[in-house]
C-alpha positions in Angstrom: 0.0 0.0 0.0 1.4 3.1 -0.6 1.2 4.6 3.0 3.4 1.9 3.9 5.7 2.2 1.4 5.8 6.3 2.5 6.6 5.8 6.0 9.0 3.0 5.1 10.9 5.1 2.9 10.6 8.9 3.9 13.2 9.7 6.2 11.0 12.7 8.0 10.6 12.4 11.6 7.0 14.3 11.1 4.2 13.5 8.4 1.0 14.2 7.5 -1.3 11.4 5.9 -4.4 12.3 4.6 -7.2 9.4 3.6 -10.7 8.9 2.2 -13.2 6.3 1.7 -12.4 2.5 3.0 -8.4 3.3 3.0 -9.0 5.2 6.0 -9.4 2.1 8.1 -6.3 0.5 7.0 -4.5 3.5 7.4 -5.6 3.4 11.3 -4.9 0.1 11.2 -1.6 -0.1 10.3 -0.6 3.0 12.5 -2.3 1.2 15.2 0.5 -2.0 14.6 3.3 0.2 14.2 5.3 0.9 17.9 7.1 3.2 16.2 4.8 6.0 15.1 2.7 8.5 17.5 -0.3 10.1 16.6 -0.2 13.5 17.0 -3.2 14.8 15.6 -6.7 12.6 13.8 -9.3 14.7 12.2 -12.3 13.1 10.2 -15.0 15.5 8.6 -17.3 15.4 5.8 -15.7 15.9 2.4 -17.3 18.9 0.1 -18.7 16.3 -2.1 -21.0 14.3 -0.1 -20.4 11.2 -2.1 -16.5 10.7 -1.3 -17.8 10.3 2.6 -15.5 11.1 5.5 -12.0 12.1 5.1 -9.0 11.5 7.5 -6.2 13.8 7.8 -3.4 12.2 10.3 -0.4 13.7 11.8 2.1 11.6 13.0 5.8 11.3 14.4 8.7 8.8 14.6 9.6 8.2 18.0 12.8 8.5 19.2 15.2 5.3 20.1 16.1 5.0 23.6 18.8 3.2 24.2 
């Protein structure tokens, strides 16, 4: 999927990911598996067409290694 490629590859420690329709749930899903990722900030609302349904917009950061 290509959020999972993002996160794999992008280097950033902060990034915004931004989701409508039935790829929302697997976004939140596979944020939920990953330890490494916090959730900064989760916003849902109504798109301006009614027919693409809710939207997700999702901030989240790489969490630092402790060592």
């Amino acid at each position: 999927m290509k959020h999972e490629e993002f996160l794999e590859k992008n280097p950033k420690e902060h990034v915004t990911l931004l989701a409508i329709g039935e790829v929302k749930t697997e976004v939140l899903q596979y944020l939920n598996k990953r330890n490494d990722l916090h959730i900064i900030k989760l916003e849902t609302r109504y798109m301006k067409q009614r027919t693409k349904g809710l939207g997700l917009k999702v901030q989240v950061i790489k969490k630092l290694e402790s060592k």
